[in-house]
Backbone as JSON Lines, residues from 0, in Angstrom:
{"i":0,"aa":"X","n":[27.02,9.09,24.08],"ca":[25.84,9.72,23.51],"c":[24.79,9.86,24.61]}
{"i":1,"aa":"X","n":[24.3,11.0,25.06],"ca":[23.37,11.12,25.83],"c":[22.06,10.78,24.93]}
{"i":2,"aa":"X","n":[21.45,9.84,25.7],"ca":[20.13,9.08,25.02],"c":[19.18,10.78,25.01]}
{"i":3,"aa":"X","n":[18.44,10.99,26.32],"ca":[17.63,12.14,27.04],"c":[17.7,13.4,26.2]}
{"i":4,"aa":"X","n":[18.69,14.02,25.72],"ca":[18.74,15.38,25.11],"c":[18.64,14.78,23.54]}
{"i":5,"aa":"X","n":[19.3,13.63,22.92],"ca":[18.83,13.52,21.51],"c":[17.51,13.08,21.1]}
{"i":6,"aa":"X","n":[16.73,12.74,22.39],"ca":[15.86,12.01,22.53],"c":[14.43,13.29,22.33]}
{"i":7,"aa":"X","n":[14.57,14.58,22.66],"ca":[14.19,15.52,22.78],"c":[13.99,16.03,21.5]}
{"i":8,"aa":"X","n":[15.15,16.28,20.8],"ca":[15.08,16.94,19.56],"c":[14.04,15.62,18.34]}
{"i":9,"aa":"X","n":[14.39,14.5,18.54],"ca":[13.65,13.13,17.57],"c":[11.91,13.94,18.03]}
{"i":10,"aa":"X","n":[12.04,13.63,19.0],"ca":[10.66,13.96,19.64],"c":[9.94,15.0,18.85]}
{"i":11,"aa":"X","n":[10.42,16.18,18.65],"ca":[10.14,17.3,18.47],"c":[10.64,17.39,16.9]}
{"i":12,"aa":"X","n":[10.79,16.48,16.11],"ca":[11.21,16.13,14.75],"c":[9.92,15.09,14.46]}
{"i":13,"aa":"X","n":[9.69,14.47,15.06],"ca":[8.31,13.38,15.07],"c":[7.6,13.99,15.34]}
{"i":14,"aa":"X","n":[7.26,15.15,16.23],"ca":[5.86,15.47,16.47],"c":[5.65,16.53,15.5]}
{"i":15,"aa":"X","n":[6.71,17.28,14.78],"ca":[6.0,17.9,13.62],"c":[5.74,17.11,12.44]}
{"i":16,"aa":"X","n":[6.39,16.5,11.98],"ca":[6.0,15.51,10.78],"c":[4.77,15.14,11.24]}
{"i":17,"aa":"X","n":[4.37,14.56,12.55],"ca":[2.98,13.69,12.6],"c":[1.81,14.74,12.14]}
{"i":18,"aa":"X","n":[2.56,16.11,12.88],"ca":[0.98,17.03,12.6],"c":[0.74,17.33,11.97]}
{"i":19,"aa":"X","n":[2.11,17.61,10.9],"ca":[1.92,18.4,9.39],"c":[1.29,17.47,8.61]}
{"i":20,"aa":"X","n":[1.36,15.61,8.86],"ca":[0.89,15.07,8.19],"c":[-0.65,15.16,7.6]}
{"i":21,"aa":"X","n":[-1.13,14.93,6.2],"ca":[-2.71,15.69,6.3],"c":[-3.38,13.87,6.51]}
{"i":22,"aa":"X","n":[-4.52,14.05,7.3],"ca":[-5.34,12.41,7.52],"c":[-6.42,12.73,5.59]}
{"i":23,"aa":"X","n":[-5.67,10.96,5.3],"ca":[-6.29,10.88,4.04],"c":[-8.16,11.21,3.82]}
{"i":24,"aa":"X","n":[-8.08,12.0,2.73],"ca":[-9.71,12.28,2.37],"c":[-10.82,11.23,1.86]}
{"i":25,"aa":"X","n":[-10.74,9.81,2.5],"ca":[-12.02,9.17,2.58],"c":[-12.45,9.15,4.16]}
{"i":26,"aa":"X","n":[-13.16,8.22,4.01],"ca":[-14.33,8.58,5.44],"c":[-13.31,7.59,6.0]}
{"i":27,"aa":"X","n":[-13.44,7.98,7.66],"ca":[-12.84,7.03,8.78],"c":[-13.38,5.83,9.09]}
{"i":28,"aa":"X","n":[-12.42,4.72,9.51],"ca":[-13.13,3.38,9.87],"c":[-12.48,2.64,10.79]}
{"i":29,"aa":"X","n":[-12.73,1.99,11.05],"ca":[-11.6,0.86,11.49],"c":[-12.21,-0.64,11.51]}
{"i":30,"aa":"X","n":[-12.16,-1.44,12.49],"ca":[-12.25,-3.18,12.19],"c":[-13.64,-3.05,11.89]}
{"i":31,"aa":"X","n":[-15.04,-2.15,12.06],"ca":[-16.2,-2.42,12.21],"c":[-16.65,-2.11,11.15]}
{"i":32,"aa":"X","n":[-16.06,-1.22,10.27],"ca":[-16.21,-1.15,8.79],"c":[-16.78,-2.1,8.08]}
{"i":33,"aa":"X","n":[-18.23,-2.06,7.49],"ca":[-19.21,-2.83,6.57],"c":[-18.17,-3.53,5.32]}
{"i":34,"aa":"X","n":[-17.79,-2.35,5.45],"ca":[-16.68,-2.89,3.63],"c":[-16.2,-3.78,3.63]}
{"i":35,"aa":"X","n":[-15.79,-4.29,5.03],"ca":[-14.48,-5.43,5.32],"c":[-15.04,-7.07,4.97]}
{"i":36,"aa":"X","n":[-16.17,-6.84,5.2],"ca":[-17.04,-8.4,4.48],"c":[-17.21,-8.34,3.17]}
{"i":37,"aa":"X","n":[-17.44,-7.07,2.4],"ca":[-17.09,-7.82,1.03],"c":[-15.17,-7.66,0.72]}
{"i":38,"aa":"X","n":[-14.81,-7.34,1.24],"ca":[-13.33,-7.3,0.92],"c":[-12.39,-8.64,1.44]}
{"i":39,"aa":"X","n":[-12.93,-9.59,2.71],"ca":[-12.64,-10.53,3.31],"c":[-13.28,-11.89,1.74]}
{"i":40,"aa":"X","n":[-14.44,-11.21,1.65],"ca":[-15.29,-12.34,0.72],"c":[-14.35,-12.24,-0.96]}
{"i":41,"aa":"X","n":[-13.64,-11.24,-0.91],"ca":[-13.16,-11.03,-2.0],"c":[-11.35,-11.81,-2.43]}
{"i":42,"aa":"X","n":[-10.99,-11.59,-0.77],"ca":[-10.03,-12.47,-0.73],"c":[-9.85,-13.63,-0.54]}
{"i":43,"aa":"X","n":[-11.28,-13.79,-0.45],"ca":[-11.41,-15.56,-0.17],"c":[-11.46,-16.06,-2.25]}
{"i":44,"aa":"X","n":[-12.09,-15.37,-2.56],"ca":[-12.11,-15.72,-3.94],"c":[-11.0,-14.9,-4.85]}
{"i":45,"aa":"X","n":[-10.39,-14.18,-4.38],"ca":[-8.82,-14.15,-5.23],"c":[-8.38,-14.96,-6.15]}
{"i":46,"aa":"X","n":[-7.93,-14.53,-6.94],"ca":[-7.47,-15.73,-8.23],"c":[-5.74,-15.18,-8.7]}
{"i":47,"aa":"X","n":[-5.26,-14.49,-7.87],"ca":[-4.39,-14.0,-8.04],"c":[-3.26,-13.48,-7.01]}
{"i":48,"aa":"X","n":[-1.58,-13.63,-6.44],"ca":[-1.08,-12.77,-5.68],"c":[-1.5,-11.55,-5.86]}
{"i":49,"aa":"X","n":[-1.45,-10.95,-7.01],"ca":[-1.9,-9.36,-6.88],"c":[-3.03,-8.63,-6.23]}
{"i":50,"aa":"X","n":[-3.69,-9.77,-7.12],"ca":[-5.37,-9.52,-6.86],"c":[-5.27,-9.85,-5.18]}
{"i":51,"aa":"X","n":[-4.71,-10.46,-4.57],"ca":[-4.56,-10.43,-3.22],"c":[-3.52,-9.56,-2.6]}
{"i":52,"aa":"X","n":[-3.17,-8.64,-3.12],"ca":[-1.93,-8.09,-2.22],"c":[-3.07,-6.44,-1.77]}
{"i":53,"aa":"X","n":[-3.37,-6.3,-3.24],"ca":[-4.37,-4.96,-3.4],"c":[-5.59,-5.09,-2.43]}
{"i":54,"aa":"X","n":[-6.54,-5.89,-2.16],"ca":[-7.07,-6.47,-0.99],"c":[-6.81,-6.62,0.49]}
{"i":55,"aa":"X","n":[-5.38,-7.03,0.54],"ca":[-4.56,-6.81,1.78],"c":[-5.09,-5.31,2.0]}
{"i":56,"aa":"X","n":[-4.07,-4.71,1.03],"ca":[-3.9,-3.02,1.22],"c":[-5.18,-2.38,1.85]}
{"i":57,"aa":"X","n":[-6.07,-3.06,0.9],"ca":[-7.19,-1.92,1.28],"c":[-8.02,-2.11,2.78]}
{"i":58,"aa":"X","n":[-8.29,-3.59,3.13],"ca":[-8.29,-4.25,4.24],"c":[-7.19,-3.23,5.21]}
{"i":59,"aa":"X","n":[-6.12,-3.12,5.19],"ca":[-5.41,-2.69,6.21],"c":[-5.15,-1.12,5.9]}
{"i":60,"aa":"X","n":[-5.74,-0.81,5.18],"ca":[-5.9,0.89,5.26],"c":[-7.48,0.94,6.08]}
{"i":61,"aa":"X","n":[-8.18,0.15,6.19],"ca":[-9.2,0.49,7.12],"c":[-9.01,0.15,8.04]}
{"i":62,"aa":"X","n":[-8.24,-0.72,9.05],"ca":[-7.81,-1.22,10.1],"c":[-7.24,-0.47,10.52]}
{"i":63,"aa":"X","n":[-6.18,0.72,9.75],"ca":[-5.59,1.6,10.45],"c":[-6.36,2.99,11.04]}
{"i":64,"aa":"X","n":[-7.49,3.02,10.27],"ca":[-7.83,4.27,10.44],"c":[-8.71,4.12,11.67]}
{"i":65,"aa":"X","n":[-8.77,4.95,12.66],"ca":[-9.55,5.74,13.72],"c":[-11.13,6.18,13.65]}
{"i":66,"aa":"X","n":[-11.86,4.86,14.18],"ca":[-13.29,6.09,14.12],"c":[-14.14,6.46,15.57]}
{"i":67,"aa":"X","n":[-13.11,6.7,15.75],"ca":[-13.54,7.0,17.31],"c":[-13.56,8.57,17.31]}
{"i":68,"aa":"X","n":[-13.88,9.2,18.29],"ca":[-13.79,10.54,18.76],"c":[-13.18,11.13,19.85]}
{"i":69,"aa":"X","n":[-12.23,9.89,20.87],"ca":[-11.35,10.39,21.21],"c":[-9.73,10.84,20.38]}
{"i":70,"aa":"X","n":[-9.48,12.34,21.22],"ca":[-8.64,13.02,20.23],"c":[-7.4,12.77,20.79]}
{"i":71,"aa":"X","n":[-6.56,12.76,19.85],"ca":[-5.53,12.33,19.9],"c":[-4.56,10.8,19.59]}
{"i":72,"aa":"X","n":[-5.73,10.0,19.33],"ca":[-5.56,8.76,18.58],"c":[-4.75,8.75,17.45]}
{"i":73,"aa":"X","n":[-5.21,9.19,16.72],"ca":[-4.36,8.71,15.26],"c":[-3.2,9.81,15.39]}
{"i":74,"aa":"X","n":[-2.77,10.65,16.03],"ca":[-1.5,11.09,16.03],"c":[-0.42,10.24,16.9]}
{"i":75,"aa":"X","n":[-0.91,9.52,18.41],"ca":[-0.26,8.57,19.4],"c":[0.23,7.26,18.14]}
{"i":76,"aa":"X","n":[-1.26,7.12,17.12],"ca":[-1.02,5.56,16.33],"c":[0.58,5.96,15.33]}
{"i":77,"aa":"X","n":[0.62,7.3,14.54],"ca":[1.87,7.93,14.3],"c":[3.15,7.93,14.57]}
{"i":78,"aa":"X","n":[3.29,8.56,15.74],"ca":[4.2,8.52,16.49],"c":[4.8,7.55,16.91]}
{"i":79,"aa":"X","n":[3.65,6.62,17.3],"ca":[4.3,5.14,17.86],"c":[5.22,4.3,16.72]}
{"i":80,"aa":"X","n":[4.43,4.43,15.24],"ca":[5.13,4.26,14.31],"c":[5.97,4.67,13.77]}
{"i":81,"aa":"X","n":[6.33,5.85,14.31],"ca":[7.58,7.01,13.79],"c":[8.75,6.27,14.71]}
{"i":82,"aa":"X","n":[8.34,6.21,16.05],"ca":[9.71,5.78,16.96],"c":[9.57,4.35,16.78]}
{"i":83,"aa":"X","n":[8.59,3.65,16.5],"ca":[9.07,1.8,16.38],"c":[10.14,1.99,14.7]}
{"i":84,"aa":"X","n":[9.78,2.9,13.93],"ca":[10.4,3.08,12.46],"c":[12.17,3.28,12.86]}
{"i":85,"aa":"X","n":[12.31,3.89,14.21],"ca":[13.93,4.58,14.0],"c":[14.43,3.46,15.51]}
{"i":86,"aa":"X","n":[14.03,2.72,15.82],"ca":[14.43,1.53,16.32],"c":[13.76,1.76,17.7]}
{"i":87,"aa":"X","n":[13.42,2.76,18.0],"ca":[12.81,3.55,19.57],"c":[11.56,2.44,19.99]}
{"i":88,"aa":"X","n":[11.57,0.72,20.37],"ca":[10.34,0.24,20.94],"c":[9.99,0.73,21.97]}
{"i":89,"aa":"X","n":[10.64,0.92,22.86],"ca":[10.24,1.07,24.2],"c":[8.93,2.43,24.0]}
{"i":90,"aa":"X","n":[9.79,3.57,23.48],"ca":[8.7,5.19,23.04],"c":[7.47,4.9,21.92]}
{"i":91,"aa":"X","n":[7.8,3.46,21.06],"ca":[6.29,3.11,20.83],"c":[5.71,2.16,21.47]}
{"i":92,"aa":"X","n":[6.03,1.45,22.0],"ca":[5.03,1.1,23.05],"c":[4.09,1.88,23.88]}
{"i":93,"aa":"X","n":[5.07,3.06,24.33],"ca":[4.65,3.44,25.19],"c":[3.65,4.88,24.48]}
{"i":94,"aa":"X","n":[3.43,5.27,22.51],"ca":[2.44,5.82,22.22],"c":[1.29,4.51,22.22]}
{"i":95,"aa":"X","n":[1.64,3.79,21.63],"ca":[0.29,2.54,21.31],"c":[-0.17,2.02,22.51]}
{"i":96,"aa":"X","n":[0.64,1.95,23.71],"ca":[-0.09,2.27,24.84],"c":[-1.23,3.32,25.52]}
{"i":97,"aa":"X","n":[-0.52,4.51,25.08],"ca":[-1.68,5.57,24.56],"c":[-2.47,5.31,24.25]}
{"i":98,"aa":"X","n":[-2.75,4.77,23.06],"ca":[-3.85,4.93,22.27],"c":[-4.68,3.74,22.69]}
{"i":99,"aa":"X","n":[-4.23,2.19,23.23],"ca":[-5.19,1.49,23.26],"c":[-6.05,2.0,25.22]}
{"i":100,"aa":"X","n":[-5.53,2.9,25.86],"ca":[-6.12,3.68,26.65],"c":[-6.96,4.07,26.75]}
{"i":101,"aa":"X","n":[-6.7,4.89,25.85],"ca":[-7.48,6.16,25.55],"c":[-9.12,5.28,24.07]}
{"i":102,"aa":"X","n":[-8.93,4.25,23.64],"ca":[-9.43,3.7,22.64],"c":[-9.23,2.26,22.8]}
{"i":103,"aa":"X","n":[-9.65,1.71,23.46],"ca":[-9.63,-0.05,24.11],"c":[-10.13,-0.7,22.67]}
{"i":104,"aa":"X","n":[-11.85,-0.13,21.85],"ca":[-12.5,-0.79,21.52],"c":[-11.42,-0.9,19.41]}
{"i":105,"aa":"X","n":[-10.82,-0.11,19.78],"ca":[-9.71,0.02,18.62],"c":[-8.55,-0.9,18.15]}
{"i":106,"aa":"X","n":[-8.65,-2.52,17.38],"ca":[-7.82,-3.27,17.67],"c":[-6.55,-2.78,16.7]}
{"i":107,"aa":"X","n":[-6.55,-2.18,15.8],"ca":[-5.42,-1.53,15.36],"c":[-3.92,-1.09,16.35]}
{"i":108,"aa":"X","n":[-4.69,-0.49,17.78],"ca":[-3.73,0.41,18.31],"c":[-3.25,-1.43,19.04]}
{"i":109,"aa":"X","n":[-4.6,-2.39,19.46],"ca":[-3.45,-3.63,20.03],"c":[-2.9,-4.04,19.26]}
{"i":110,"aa":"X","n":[-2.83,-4.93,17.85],"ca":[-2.05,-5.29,17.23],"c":[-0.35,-4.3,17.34]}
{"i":111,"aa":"X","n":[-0.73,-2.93,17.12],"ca":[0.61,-2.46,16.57],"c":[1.49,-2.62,18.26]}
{"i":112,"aa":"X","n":[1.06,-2.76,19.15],"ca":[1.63,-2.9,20.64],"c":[1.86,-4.22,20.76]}
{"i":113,"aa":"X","n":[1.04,-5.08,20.12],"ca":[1.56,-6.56,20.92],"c":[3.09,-6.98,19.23]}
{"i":114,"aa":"X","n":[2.84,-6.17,18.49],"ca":[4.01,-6.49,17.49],"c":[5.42,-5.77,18.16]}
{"i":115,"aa":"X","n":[5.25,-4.26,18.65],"ca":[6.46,-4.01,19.69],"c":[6.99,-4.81,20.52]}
{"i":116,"aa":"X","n":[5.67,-5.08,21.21],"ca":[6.31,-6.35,22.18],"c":[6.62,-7.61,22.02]}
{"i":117,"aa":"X","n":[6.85,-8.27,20.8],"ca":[7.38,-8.93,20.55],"c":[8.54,-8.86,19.85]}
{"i":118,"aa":"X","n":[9.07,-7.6,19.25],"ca":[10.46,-7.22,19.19],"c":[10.99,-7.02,20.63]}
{"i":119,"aa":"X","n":[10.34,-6.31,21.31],"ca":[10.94,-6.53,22.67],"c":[10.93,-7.03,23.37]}
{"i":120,"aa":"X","n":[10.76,-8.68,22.87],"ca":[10.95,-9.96,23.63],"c":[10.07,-10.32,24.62]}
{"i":121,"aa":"X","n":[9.07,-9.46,25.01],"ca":[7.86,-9.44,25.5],"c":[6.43,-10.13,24.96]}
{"i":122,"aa":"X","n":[7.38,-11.64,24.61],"ca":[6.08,-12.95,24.57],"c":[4.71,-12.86,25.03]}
{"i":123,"aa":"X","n":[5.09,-12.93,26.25],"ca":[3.61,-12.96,27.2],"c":[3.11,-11.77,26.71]}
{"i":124,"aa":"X","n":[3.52,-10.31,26.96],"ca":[2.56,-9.61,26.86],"c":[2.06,-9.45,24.88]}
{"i":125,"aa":"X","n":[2.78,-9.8,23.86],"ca":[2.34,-9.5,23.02],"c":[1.39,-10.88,22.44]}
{"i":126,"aa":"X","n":[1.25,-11.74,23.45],"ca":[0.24,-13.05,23.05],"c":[-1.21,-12.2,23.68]}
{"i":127,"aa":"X","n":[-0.9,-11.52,24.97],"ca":[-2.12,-10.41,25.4],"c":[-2.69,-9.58,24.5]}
{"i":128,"aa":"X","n":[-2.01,-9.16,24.14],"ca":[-2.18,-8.2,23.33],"c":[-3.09,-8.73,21.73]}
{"i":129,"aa":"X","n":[-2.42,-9.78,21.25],"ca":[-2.85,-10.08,20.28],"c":[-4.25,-11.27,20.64]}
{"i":130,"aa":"X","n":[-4.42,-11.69,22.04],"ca":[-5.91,-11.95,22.01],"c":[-6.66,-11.33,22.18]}
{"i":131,"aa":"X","n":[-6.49,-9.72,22.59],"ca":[-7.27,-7.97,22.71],"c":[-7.4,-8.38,21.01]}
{"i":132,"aa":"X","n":[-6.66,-8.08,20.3],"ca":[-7.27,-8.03,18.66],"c":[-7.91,-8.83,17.94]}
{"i":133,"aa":"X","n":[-7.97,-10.02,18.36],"ca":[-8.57,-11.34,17.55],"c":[-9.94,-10.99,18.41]}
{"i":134,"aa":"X","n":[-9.97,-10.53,19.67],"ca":[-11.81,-10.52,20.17],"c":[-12.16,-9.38,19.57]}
{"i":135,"aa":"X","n":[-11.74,-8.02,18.86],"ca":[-12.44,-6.84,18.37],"c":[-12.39,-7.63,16.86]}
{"i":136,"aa":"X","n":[-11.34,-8.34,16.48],"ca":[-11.38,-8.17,14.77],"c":[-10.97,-10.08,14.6]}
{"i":137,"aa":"X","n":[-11.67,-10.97,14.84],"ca":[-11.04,-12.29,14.57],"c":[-10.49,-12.73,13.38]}
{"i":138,"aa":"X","n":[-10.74,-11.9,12.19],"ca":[-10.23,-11.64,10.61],"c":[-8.85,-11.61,10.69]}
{"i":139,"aa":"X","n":[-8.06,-10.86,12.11],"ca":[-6.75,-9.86,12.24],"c":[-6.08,-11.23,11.28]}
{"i":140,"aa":"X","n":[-6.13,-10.99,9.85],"ca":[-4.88,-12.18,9.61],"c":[-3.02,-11.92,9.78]}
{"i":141,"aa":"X","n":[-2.84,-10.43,10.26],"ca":[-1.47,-9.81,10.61],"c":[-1.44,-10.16,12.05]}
{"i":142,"aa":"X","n":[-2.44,-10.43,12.99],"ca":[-2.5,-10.95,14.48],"c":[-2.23,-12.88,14.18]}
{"i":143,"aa":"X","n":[-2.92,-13.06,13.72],"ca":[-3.05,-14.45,14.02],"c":[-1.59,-14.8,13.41]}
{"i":144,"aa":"X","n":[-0.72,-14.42,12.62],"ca":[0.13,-14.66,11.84],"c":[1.23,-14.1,12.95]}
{"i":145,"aa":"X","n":[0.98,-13.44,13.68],"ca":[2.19,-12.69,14.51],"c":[1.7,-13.71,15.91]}
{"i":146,"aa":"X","n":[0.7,-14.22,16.17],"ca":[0.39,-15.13,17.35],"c":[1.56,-16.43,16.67]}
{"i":147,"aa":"X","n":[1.37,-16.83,15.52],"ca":[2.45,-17.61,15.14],"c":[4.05,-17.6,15.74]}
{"i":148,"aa":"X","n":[4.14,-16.44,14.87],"ca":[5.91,-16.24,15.34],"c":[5.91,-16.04,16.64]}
{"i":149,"aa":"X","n":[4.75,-15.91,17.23],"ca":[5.22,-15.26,19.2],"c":[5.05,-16.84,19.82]}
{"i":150,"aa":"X","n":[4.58,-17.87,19.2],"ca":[4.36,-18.83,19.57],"c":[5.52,-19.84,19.06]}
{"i":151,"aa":"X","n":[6.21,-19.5,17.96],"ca":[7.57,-19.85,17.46],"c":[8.75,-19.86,18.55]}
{"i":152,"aa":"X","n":[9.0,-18.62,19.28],"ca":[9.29,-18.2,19.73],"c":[9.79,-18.73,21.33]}
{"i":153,"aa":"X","n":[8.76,-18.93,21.55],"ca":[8.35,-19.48,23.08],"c":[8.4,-21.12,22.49]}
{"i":154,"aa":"X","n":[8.74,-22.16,21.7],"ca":[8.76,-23.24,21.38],"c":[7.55,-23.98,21.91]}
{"i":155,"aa":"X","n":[6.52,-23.73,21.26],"ca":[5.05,-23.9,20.79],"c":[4.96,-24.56,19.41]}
{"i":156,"aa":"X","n":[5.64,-25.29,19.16],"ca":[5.38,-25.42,17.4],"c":[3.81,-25.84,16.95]}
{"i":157,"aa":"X","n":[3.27,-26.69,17.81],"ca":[1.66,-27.35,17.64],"c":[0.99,-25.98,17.56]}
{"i":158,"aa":"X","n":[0.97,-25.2,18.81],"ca":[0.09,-24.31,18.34],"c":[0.68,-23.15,17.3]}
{"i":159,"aa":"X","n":[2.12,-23.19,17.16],"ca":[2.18,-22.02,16.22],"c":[1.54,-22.7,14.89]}
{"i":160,"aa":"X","n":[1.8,-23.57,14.55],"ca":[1.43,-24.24,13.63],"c":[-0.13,-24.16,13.03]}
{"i":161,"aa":"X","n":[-1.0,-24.09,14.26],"ca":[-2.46,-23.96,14.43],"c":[-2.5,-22.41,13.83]}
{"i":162,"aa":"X","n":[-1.99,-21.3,14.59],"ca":[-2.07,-20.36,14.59],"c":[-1.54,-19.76,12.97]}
{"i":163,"aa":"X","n":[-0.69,-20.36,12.28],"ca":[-0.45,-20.09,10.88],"c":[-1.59,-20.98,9.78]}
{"i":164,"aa":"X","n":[-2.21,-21.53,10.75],"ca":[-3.36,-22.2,9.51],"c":[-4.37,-21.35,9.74]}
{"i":165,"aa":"X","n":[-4.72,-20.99,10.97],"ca":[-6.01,-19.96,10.78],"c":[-5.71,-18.65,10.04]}
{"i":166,"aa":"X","n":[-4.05,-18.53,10.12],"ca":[-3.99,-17.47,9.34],"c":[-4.69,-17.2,7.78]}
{"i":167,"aa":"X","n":[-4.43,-18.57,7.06],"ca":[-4.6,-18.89,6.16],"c":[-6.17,-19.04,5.44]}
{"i":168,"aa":"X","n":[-6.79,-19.73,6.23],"ca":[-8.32,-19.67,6.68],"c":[-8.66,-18.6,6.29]}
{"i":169,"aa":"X","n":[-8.06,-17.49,6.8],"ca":[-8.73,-16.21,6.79],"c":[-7.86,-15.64,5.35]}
{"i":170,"aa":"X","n":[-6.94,-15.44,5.24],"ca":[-6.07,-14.82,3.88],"c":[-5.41,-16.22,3.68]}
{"i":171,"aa":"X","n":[-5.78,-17.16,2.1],"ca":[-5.28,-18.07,1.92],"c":[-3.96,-17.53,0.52]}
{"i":172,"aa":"X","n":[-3.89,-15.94,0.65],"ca":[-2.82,-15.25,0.55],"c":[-1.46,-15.16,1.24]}
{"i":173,"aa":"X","n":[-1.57,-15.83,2.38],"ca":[-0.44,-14.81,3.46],"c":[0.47,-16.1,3.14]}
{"i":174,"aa":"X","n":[1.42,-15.71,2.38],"ca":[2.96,-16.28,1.73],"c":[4.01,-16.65,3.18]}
{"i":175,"aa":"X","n":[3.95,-15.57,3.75],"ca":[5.04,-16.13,5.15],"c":[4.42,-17.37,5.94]}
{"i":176,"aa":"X","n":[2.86,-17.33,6.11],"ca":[2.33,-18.04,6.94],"c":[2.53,-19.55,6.19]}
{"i":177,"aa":"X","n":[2.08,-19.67,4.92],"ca":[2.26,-20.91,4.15],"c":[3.4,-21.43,4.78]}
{"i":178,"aa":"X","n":[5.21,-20.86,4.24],"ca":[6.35,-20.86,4.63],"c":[6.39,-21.39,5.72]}
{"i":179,"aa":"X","n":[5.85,-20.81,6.69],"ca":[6.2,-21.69,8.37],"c":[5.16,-22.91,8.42]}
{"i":180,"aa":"X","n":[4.13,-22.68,7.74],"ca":[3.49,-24.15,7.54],"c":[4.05,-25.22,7.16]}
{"i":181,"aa":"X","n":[4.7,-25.08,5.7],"ca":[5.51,-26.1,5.37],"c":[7.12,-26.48,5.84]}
{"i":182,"aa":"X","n":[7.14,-25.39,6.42],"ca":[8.59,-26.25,7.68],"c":[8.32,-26.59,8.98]}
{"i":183,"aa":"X","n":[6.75,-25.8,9.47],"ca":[6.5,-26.98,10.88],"c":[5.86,-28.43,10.88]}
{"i":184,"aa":"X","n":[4.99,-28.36,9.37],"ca":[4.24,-29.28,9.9],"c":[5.06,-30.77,9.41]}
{"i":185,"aa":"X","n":[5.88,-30.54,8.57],"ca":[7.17,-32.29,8.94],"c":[7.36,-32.3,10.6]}
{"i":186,"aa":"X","n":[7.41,-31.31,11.26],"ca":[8.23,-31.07,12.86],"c":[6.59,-31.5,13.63]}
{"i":187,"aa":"X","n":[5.6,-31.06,13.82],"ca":[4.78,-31.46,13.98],"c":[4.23,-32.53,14.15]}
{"i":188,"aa":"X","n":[4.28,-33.26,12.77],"ca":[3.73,-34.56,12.95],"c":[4.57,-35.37,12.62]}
{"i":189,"aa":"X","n":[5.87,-35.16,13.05],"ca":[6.9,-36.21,13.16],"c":[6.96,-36.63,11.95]}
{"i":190,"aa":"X","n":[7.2,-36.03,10.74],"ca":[8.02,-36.51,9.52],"c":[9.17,-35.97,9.02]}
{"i":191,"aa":"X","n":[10.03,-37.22,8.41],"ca":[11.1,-36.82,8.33],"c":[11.21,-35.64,7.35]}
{"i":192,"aa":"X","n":[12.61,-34.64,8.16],"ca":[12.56,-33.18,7.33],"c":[13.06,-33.67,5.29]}
C-alpha cells in the first residue's frame, strides 16, 4: 500500500468535510469564557452523574471553540481530529501543531496535541504539552486526568496518583479518575491489594 498517494485522496476527503462543516450558531469562546465559573461552580454542586455529564458537555463545547482571530484555527483543530479519528497521529499532531502556532494563548489546541502525543508514546512531550494547558486553563480536568495516565505510564504512581486527585478537586465527576484512584492508592501507600 503506498502510504503518500492514499494519503492524498484522505486529505482531500478531510479537507472537504472540514469546510463544508457549518461552525455552530452561538457566540465563540474558549478557556476565558465568563460562563465557565458558573458552570465549574455548578459541577462542584452536582447532585447527579447526569447532572454532571451535561456540565462536562457544555464546559467542553466552550473549550473547544476558537476566539481568536487568527484564521484558520478551528479548521487545523478539525482536521487534526479527522486524522487522530482514522488512526493518522503523526498528521494530527502535526494540524494541532498548527494551531497551537498560530494560537499559543488557545489551550484547547495543547491539550488535543499533548493527548496525540501520548498515543504516540511521546511522554515527555505530552507532560509539555499538558503543563501549556493547566497554565491557560488550571480547571483542564481532561489535562490533569491525562497528566495521570502520562504519569502512569512513565511509572510515577505518587504523582499520577496526585494528578488523578486534582482531577477530582476540580470534576468530583470524573469516573475514570476515581478508578485509578482506587487501584493506586493501596500501591501508594503500601496497602495490601
Amino acid at each position: 500500500m503506498h502510504r503518500h498517494g492514499m494519503g492524498k485522496g484522505i486529505v482531500a476527503a478531510l479537507a472537504g468535510a472540514v469546510f463544508a462543516a457549518a461552525l455552530p450558531a452561538i457566540t465563540r469562546a474558549d478557556q476565558t469564557d465568563p460562563l465557565l465559573d458558573d458552570l465549574f461552580a455548578q459541577l462542584q454542586a452536582a447532585e447527579s452523574l447526569a447532572e454532571a455529564r451535561d456540565l462536562e458537555d457544555q464546559i467542553w463545547t466552550i473549550w473547544h471553540r476558537y476566539d481568536g482571530e487568527v484564521r484558520g484555527v478551528e479548521q487545523w483543530m478539525r482536521l487534526g481530529q479527522l486524522w487522530n479519528g482514522v488512526g493518522d497521529r503523526i498528521q494530527a499532531h502535526r494540524y494541532y501543531t498548527l494551531v497551537i502556532e498560530a494560537a499559543p494563548d488557545f489551550a484547547e489546541g495543547w491539550n488535543r496535541r499533548a493527548t496525540v502525543a501520548y498515543l504516540l508514546g511521546d511522554y515527555a512531550g505530552s507532560l509539555e504539552d499538558i503543563d501549556r494547558v493547566l497554565a491557560l486553563e488550571p480547571r483542564h480536568f481532561g489535562a490533569l486526568s491525562g497528566m495521570g495516565l502520562v504519569l502512569l505510564e512513565l511509572d510515577r504512581p505518587e504523582e499520577a496518583l496526585e494528578a488523578f486527585e486534582r482531577t477530582l478537586e476540580v470534576n468530583p465527576y470524573a469516573l475514570g479518575a476515581q478508578q485509578n484512584i482506587q487501584r493506586l492508592r493501596p500501591i501508594v501507600e503500601g496497602e495490601p491489594i
